[in-house]
C-alpha positions as CSV (number, residue, x, y, z in Angstrom):
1,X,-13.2,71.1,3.9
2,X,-10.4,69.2,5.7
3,X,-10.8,68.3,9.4
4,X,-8.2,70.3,11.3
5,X,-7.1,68.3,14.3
6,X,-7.2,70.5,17.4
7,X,-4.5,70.7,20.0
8,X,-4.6,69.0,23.0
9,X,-3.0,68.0,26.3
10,X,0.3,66.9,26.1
11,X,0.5,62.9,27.6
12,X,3.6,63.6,28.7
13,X,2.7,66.1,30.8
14,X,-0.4,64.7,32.3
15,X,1.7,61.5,33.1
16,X,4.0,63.4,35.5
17,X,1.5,65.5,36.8
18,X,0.0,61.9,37.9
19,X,3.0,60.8,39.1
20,X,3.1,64.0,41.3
21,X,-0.2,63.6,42.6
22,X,-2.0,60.2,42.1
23,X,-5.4,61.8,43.4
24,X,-5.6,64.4,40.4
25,X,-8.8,63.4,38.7
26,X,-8.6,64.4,34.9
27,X,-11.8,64.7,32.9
28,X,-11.9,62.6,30.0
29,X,-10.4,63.8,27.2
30,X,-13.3,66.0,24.3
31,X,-14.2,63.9,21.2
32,X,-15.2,65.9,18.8
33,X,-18.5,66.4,16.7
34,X,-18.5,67.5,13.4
35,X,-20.5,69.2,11.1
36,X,-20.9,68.1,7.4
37,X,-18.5,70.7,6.5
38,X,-16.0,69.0,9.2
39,X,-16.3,72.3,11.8
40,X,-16.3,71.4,15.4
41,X,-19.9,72.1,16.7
42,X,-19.9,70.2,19.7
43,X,-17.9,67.6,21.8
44,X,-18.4,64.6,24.0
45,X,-16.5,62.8,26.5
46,X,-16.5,59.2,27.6
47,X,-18.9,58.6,30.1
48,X,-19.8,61.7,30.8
49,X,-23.6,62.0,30.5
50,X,-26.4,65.0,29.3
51,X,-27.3,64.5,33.1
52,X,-24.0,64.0,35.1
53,X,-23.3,67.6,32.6
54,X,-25.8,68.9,33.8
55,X,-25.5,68.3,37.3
56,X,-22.2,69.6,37.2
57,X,-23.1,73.1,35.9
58,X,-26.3,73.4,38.1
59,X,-24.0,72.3,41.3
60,X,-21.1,74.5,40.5
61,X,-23.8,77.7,39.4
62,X,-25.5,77.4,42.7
63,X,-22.4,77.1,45.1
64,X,-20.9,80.1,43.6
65,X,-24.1,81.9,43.5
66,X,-25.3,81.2,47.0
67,X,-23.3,78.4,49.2
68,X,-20.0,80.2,48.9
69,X,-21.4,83.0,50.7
70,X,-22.7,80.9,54.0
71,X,-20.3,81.9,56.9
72,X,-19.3,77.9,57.8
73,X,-17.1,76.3,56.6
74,X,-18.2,73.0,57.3
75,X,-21.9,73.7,55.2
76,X,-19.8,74.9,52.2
77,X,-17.3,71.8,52.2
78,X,-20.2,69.4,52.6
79,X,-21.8,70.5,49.8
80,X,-18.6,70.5,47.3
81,X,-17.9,66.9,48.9
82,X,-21.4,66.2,48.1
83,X,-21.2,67.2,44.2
84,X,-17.7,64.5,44.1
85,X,-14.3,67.4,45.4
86,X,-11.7,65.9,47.5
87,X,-11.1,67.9,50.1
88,X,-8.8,66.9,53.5
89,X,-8.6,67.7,57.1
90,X,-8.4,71.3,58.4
91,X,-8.6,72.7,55.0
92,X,-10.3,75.9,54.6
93,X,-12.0,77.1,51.3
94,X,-13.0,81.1,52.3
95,X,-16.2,82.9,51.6
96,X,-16.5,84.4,47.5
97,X,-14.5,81.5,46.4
98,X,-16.0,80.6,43.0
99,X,-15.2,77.0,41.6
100,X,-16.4,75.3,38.2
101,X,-16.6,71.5,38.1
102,X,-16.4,70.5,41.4
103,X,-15.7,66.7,40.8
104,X,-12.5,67.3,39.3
105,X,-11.2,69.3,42.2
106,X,-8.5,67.6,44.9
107,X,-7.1,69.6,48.0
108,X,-4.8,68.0,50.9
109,X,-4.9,68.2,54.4
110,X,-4.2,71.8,56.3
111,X,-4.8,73.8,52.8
112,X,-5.8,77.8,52.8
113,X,-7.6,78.9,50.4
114,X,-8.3,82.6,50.3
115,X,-11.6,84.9,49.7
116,X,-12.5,85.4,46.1
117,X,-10.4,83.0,44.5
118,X,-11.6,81.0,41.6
119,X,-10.7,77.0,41.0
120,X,-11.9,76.2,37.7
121,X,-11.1,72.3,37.5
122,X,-12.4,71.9,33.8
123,X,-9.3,70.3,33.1
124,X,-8.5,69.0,36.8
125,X,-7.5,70.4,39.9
126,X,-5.3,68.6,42.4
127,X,-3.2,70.9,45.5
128,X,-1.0,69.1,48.5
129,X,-0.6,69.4,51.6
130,X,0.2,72.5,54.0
131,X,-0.6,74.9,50.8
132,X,-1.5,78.4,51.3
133,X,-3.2,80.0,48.6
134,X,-4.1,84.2,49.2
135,X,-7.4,85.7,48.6
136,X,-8.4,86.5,44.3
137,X,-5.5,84.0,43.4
138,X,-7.1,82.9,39.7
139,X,-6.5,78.7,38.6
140,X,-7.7,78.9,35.1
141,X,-7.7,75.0,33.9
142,X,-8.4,76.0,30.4
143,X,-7.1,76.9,27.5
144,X,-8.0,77.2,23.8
145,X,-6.5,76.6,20.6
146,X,-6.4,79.6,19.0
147,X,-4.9,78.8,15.6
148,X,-8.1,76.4,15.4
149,X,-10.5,77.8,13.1
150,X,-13.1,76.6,15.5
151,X,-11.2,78.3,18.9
152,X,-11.9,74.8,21.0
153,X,-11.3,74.1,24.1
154,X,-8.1,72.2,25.7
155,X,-8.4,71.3,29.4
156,X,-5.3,70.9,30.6
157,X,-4.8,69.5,34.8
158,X,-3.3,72.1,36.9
159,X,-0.6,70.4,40.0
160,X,0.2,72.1,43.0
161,X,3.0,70.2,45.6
162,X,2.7,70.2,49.3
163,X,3.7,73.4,50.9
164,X,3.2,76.0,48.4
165,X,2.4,79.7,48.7
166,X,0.9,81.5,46.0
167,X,0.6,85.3,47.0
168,X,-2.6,87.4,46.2
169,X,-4.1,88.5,42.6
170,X,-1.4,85.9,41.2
171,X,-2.7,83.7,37.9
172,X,-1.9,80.2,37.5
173,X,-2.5,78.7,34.4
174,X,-2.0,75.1,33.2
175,X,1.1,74.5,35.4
176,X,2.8,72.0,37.6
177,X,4.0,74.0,40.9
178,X,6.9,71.6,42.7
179,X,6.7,71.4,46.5
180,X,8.0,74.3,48.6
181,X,7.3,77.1,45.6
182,X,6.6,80.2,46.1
183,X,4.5,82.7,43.8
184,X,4.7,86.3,43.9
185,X,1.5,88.4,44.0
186,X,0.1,89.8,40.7
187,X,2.5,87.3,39.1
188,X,1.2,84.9,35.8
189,X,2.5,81.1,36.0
190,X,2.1,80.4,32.3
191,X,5.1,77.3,33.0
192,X,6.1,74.7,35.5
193,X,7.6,76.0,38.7
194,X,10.4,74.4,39.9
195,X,10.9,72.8,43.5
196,X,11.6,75.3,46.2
197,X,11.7,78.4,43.5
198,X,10.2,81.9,44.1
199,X,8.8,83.2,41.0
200,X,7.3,86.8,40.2
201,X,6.6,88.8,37.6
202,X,4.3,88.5,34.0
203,X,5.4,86.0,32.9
204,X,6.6,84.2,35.9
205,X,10.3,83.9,36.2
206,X,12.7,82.7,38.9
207,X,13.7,85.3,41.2
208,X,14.7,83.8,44.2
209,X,14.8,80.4,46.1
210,X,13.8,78.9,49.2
211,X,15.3,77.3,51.9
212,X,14.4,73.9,52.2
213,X,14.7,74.1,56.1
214,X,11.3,76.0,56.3
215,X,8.8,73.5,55.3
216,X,7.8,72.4,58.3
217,X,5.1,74.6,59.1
218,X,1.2,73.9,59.3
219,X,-0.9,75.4,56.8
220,X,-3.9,75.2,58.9
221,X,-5.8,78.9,58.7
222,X,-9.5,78.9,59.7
223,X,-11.0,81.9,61.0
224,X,-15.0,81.6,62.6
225,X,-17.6,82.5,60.0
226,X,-14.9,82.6,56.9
């Protein structure tokens, strides 16, 4: 049987989202183990050891088991700083929030994250400054090919700009959100989002636009014991 090449994440893409955000951290791209029929039974990635594997899963299975739920902020952001995320001042991750490979997860200054919400930074994870982010907002950095005979994985870095608001219940998948954006609630972000644009709907599409004037809030929200 021939080796099928899988898909995979578009250079292009990853260079701008780069360029957007130097801190993103990207996980090395899968190389791919094959079986003597050439099927896909495994991967590897570039210095990415059984342990350092391991102690990804275990640290990302007992925060959202168990740390997520402690009422302080500064416990819960300890321990994700501990385990290699990037978090800056007066950012607030709320209680339920459910994150998969922390070390690949980068959040500005005077962020808001919401309750429930789930970051999963398989393929990289890196948000501004002054974002806002509602409660059971879902970042899915993760895709698969699904005209692969072997359904594999493609992590793909997910980009959001200083001073975006996503609203609650919305999807974002393996996007680039320009500064200012705005998504509407219950809405799926399945492509880029331009600057300053209000999108809506599933998919996403431009409905409105935002004036440029009102980026100059704080995005600073912590509440005691959230």
């Amino acid at each position: 049987m021939v080796f099928v090449e899988p898909a995979s994440a578009d250079p292009a893409d990853i260079a701008r989202k780069l360029a957007a955000n130097p801190k993103l951290k990207i996980p090395p791209a899968p190389q791919w183990i094959l079986d003597d029929d050439h099927r896909v039974i495994g991967a590897v990635q570039e210095g990415v050891t059984r342990y350092r594997m391991a102690r990804n899963y275990l640290a990302a299975l007992i925060y959202n088991s168990f740390v997520t739920h402690i009422p302080f902020h500064a416990v819960r952001q300890a321990y994700l700083r501990l385990f290699g995320a990037t978090i800056g001042k007066d950012t607030a991750i709320n209680r339920g929030t459910a994150i998969w490979d922390i070390e690949y997860l980068t959040i500005g200054d005077r962020c808001s994250i919401g309750f429930q919400c789930l970051l999963d930074c398989r393929g990289g994870i890196a948000i501004g400054d002054d974002v806002v982010i509602a409660s059971d907002t879902q970042f899915v950095g993760l895709s698969h090919d699904v005209n692969h005979p072997d359904f594999v994985p493609i992590p793909i870095p997910i980009v959001v700009e200083d001073y975006v608001w996503i609203a609650s219940r919305a999807m974002i998948l393996q996007t680039h959100i320009h500064r200012g954006a705005v998504v509407a609630a219950h809405a799926v972000v399945n492509t880029d989002v331009g600057e300053l644009e209000i999108v809506g709907g599933v998919p996403a599409k431009v409905i409105g636009k935002r004036n440029p004037e009102a980026l100059k809030y704080s995005g600073k929200f912590k509440l005691l014991f959230s």
